[in-house]
C-alpha positions in Angstrom: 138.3 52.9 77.1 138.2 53.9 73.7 134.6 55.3 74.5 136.0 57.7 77.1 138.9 58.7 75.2 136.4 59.7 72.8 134.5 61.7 74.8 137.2 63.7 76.2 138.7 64.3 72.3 134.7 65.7 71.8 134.8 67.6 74.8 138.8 68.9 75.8 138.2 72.5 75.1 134.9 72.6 78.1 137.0 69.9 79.6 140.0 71.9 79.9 137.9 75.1 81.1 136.4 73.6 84.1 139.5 71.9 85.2 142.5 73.9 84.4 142.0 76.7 87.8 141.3 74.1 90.5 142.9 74.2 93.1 145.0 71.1 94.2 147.3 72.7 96.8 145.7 70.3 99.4 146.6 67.2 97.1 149.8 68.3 96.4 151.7 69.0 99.5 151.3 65.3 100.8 152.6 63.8 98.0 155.5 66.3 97.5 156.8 66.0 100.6 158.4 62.8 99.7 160.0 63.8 96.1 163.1 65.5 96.6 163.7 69.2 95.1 164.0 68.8 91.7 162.8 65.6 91.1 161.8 63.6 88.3 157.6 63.3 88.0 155.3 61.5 86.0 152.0 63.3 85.0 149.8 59.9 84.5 146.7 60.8 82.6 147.7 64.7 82.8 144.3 66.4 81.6 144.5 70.2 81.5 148.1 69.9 82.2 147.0 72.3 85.4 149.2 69.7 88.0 152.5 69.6 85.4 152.3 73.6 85.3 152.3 73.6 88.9 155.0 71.0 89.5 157.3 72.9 87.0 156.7 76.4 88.4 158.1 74.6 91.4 161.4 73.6 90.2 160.4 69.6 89.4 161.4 67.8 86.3 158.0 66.6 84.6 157.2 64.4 82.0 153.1 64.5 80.9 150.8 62.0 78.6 147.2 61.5 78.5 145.5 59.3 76.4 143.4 62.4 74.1 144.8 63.7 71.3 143.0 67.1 71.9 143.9 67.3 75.7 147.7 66.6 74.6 147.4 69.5 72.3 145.6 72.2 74.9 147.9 70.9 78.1 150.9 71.3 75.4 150.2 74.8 74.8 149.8 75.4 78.6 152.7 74.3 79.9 155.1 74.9 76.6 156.6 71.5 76.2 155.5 68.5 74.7 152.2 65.9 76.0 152.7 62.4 74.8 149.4 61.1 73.7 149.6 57.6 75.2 147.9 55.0 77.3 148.8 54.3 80.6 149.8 50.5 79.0 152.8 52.7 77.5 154.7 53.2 80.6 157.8 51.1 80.0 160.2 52.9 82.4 162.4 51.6 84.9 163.7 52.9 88.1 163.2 56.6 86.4 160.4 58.8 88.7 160.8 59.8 92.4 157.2 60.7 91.6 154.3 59.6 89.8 150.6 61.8 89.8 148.0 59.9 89.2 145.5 62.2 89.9 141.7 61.9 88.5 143.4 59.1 85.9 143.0 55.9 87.0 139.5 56.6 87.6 139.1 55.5 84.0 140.6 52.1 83.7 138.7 49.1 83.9 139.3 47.1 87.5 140.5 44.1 86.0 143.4 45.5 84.6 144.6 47.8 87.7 146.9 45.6 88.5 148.7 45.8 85.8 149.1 49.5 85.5 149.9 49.3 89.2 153.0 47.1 88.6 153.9 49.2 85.2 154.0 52.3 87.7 155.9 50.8 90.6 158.6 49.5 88.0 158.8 52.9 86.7 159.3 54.1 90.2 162.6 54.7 91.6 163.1 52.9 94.6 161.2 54.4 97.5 159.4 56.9 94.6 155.9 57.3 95.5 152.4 57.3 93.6 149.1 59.4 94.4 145.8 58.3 93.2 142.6 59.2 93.7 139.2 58.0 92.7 135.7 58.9 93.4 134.7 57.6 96.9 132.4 54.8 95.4 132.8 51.0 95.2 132.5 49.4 91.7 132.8 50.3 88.4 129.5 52.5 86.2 129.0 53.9 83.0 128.0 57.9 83.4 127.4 60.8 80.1 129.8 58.4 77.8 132.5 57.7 80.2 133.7 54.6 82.0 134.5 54.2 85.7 136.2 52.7 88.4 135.8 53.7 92.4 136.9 52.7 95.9 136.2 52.5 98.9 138.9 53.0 101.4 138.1 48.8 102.4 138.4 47.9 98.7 141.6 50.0 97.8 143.2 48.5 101.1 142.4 44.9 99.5 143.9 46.2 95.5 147.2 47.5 97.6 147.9 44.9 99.5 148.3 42.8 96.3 151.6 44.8 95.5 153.9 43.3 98.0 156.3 46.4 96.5 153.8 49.1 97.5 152.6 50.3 100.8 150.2 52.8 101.4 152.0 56.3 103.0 148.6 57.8 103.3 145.1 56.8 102.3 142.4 59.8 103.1 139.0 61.4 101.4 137.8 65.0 100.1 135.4 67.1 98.6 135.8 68.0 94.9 137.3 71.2 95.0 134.9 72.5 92.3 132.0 74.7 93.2 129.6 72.7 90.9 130.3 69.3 92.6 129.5 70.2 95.9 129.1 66.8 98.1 131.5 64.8 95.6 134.0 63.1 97.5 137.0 61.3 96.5 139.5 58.5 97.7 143.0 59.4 97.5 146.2 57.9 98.3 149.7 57.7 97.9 151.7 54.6 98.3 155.4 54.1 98.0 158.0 51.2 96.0 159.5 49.7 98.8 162.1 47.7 97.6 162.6 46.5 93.8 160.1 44.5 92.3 161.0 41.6 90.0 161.8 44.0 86.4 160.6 41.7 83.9 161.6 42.6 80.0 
């Protein structure tokens, strides 16, 4: 991990460019439709800070981190309000999200500690709060230009769910990479929902 968060510190500012105007509008209208008007969100792993912008343009409460120091400071400036810089291990929050975004983030950590930042999200959920997700559409974990990551299939991400008796999967669907350069990229997303209260553990 420490690699990757590297890599984006090098590379926010080209980083930030080729992210910041995609357009997510597909993404976010499945997994707004269960966070009530004004609702609290999480922005896991925020990046550009493009999704926050969008979710506070729309009248949503928003708290942001990534783990880059540099994408902190340029998604800072965009939306004009503070970006933790912190690791996704961080989240310590109970019962306090009807939302968390995921989106693009989880892509990074290793599979054999998903789990983990799975249960650290559903605690932070309130109850019946819902996540989205989304990987690229590709089984295993890879090295690729510096970075580290982790994909699924829709089999495989069935099998990590269905681990977390306090999730369930809403929604589990694929789609192209909205940007024009990644034509025939396709990704896994999801959104899956707390239930009922998991154990909270101190």
């Amino acid at each position: 991990m420490n690699d990757t968060i590297a890599y984006y510190d090098r590379n926010a500012k080209e980083f930030f460019l080729g992210t910041v105007t995609a357009d997510m509008s597909t993404l976010y209208v499945p997994f707004l439709e269960h966070v009530p008007p004004g609702g609290k969100i999480l922005d896991a792993g925020c990046g550009s800070g493009r999704d926050s912008l969008y979710f506070l343009r729309h009248g949503y409460q928003v708290e942001a981190f990534d783990a880059s120091a540099e994408m902190c400071r340029l998604a800072s400036h965009l939306i004009g309000r503070t970006v933790r810089q912190k690791t996704f291990d961080m989240v310590c929050s109970v019962s306090e999200f009807d939302g968390i975004w995921a989106c693009a983030a989880l892509l990074h950590q290793p599979r054999n500690l998903m789990d983990k930042v799975l249960e650290r999200f559903c605690r932070a959920l309130k109850p019946g709060g819902v996540l989205f997700v989304s990987f690229k559409l590709r089984d295993g974990q890879w090295e690729q230009g510096g970075r580290s990551f982790s994909g699924y299939d829709e089999k495989s991400f069935r099998e990590l769910v269905e681990k977390h008796g306090s999730l369930a999967a809403c929604t589990i669907w694929t789609s192209n990479d909205v940007r024009p350069e990644r034509v025939g990229e396709q990704w896994l997303n999801a959104i899956l929902q707390r239930v009922h209260d998991p154990s909270v553990r101190p």
